[in-house]
PASERO-923514 format. One record per residue (C-alpha): residue in three letters; x, y, z; residue number from 1. Coordinates in steps of 0.5 Angstrom, whole numbers, plus 2048, in hexadecimal, padded with zeros to 3 digits. Layout:
BEGIN
+------+-----+-----+-----+-----+
! code !  px !  py !  pz ! pos !
+------+-----+-----+-----+-----+
!  ALA !   X !   Y !   Z ! NUM !
...
+------+-----+-----+-----+-----+
This chain:
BEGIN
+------+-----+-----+-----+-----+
! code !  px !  py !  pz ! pos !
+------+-----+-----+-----+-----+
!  UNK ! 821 ! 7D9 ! 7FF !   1 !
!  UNK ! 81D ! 7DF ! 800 !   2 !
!  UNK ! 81E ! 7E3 ! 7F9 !   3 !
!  UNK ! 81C ! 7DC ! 7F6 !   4 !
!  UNK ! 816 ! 7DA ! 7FA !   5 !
!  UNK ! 812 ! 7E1 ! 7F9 !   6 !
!  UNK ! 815 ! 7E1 ! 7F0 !   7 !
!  UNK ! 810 ! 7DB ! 7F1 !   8 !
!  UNK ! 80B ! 7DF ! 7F4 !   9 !
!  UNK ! 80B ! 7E5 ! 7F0 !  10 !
!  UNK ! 80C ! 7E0 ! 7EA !  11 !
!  UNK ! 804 ! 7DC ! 7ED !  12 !
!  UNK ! 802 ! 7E2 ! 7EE !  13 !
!  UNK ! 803 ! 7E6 ! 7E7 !  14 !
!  UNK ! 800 ! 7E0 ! 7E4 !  15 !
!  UNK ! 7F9 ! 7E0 ! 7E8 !  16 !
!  UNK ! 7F9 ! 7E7 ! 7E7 !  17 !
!  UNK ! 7F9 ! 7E5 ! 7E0 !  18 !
!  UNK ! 7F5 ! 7E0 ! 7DF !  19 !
!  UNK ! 7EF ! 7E3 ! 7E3 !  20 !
!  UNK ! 7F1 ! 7EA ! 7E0 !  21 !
!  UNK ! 7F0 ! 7F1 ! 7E3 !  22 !
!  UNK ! 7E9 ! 7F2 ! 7E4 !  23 !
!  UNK ! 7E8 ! 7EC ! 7E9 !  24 !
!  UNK ! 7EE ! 7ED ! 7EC !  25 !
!  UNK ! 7ED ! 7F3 ! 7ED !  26 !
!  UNK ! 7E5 ! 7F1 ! 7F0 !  27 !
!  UNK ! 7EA ! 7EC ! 7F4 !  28 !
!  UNK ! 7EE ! 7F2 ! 7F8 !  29 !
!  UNK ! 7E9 ! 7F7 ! 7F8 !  30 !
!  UNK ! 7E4 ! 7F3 ! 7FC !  31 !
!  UNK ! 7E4 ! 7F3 ! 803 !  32 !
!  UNK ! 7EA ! 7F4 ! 806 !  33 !
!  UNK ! 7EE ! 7F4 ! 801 !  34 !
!  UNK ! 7EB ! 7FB ! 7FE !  35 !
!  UNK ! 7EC ! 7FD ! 805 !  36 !
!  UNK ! 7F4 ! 7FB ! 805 !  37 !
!  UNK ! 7F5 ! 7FE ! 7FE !  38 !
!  UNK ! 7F3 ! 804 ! 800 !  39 !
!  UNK ! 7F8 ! 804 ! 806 !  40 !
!  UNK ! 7FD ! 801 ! 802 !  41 !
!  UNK ! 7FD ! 808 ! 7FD !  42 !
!  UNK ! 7FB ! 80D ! 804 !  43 !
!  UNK ! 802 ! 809 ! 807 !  44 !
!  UNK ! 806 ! 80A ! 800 !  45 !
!  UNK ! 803 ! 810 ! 7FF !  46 !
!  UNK ! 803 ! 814 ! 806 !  47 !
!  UNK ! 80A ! 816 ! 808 !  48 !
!  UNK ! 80B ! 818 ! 801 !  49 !
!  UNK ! 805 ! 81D ! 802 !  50 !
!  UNK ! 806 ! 820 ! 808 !  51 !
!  UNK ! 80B ! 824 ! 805 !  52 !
!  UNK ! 807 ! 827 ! 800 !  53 !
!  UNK ! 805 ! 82E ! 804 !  54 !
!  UNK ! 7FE ! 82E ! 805 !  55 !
!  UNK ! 7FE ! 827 ! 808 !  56 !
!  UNK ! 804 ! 829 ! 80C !  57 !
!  UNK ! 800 ! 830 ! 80E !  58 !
!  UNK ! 7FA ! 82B ! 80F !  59 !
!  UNK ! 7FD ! 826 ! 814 !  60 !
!  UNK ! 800 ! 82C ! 818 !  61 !
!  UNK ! 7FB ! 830 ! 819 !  62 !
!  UNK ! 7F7 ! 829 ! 81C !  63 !
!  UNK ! 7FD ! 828 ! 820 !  64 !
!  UNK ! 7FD ! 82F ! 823 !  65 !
!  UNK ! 7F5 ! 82F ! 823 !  66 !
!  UNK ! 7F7 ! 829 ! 828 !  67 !
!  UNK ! 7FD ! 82C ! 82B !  68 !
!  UNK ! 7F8 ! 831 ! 82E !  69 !
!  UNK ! 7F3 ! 82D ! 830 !  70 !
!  UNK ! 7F7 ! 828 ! 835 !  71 !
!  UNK ! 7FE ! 829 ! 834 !  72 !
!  UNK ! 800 ! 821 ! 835 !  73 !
!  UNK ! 7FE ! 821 ! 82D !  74 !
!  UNK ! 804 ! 823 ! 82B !  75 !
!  UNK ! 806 ! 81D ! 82D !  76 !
!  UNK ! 801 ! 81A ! 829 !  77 !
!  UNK ! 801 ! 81D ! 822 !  78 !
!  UNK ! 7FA ! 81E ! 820 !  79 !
!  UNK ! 7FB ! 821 ! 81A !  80 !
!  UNK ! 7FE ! 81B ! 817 !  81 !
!  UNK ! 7F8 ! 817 ! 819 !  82 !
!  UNK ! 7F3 ! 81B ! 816 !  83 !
!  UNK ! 7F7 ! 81C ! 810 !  84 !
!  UNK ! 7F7 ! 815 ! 80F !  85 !
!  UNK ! 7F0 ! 813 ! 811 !  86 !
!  UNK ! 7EE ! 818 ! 80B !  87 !
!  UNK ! 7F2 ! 815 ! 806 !  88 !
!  UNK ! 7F0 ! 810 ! 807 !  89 !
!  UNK ! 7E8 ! 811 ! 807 !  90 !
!  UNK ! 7EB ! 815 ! 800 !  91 !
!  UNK ! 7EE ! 80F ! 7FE !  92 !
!  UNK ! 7E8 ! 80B ! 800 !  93 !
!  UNK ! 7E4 ! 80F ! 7FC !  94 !
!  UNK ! 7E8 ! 811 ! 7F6 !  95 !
!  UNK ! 7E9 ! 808 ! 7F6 !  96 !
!  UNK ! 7E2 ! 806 ! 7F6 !  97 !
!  UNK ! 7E1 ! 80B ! 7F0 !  98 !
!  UNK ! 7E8 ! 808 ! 7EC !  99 !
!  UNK ! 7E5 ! 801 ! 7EC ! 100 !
!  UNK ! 7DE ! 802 ! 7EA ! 101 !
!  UNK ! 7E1 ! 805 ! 7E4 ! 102 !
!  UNK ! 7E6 ! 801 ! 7E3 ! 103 !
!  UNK ! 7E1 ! 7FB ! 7E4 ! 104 !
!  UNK ! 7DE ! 7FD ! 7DF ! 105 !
!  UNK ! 7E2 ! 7FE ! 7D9 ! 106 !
!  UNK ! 7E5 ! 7F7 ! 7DA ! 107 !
!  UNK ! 7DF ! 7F4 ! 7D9 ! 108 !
!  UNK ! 7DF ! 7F6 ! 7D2 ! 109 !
!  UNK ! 7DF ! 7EF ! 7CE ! 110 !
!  UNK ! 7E4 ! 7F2 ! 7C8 ! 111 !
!  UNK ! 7EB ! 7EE ! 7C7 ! 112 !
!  UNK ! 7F0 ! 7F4 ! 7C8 ! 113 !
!  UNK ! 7EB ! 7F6 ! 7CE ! 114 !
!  UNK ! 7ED ! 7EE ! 7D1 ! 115 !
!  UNK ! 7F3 ! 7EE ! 7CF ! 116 !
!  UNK ! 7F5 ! 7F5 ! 7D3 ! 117 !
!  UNK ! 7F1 ! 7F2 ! 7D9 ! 118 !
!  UNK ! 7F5 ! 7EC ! 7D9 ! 119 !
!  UNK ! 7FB ! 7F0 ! 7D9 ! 120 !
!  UNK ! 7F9 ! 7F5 ! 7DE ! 121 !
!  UNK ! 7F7 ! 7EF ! 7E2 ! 122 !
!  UNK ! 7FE ! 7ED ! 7E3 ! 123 !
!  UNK ! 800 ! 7F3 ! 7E5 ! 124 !
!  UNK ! 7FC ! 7F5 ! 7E9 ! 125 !
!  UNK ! 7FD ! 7EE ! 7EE ! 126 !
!  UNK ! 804 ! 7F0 ! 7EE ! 127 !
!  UNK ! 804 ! 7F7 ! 7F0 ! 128 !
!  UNK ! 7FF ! 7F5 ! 7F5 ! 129 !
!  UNK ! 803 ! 7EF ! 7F8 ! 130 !
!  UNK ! 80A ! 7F3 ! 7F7 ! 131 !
!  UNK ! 806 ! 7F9 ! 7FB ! 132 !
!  UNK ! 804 ! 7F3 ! 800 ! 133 !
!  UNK ! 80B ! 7F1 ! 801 ! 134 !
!  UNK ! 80E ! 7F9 ! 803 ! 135 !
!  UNK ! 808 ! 7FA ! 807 ! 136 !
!  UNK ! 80A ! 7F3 ! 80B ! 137 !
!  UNK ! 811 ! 7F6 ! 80B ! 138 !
!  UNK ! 810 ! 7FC ! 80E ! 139 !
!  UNK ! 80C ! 7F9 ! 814 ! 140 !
!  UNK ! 812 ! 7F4 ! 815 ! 141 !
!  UNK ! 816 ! 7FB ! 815 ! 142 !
!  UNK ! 812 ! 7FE ! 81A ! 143 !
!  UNK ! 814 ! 7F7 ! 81E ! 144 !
!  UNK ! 81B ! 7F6 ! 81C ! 145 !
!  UNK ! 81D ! 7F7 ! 824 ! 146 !
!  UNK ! 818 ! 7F1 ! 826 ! 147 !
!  UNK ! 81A ! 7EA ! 825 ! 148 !
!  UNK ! 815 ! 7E9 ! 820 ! 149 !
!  UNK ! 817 ! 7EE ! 81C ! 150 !
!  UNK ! 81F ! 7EC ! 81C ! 151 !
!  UNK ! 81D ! 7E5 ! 81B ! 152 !
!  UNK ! 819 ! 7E8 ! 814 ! 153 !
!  UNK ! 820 ! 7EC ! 812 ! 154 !
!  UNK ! 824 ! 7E7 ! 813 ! 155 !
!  UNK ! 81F ! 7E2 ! 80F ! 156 !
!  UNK ! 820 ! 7E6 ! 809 ! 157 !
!  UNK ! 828 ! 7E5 ! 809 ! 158 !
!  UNK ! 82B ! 7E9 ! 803 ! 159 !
!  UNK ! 828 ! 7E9 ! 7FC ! 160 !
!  UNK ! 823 ! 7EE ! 7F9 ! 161 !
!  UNK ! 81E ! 7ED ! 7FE ! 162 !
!  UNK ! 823 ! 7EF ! 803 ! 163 !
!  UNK ! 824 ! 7F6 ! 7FF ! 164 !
!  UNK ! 81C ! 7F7 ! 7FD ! 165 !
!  UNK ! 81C ! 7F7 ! 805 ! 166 !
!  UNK ! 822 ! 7FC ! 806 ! 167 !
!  UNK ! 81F ! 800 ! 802 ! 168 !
!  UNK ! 818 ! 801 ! 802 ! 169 !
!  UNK ! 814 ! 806 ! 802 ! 170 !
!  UNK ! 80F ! 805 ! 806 ! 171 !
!  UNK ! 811 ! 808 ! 80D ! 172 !
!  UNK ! 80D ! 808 ! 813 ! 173 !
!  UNK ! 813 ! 809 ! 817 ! 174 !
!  UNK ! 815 ! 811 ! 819 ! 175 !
!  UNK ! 81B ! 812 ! 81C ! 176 !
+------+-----+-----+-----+-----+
């Protein structure tokens, strides 16, 4: 019942993706409170990934040891990752605002094919970022899968193709 409540969903939501198209799509999730959760959606999704990359790794490091040396109960605390995420997040904030001022204004070329590419874009768009929504949501119900709350979530989803998509995730908030 899971699996085909959210195929009907995604099926409503590609379908106004559709037929408002990309530019007012994306006017709708970046204004407000969206743009701020896209910008965490691509930081959460992107942030393990490129804390392997050396100079990151060297960064959060040499924050945490800064720490260390301050008062020694931040090793606990890990500051590095923080710092490391509040910068990126101010970049992607940044890097955001630009992205949908320029994209903006291609899509408002009033040429047939340029209409045709915002529809398609549109629908794109609203699933991907619906399919993001629901990983995001996922990886919050990981982090109580222990609770009440987060058993009863895991048991609702049963064993279908959501069940999997929850399985394996890639957004993982949990360190083991």
């Amino acid at each position: 019942m899971v699996d085909l409540s959210y195929l009907v969903a995604f099926i409503i939501i590609a379908l106004l993706g559709l037929l408002l198209g990309f530019g007012k799509i994306l006017k709708i999730f970046t204004s407000g409170p969206f743009g701020l959760i896209i910008s965490i959606i691509f930081c959460a999704f992107l942030g393990g990934t490129l804390q392997s990359v050396p100079f990151i790794a060297d960064f959060i490091t040499s924050i945490n040891q800064k720490a260390i040396d301050i008062a020694s109960f931040f090793q606990y605390i890990k500051p590095g990752i923080v710092v490391y995420y509040i910068v990126m997040f101010l970049i992607v904030q940044i890097f955001r605002m630009f992205v949908v001022k320029l994209i903006k204004t291609l899509m408002e070329i009033e040429k047939p094919a340029i209409k045709l590419l915002n529809r398609i874009l549109g629908l794109v768009f609203s699933v991907a970022f619906s399919s993001a929504f629901l990983l995001l949501f996922f990886a919050v119900v990981e982090i109580f899968d222990s609770t009440q709350f987060g058993q009863n979530i895991i048991l609702k989803l049963g064993d279908g193709i959501i069940r999997g998509i929850y399985d394996n995730n890639p957004i993982n908030f949990v360190i083991n």
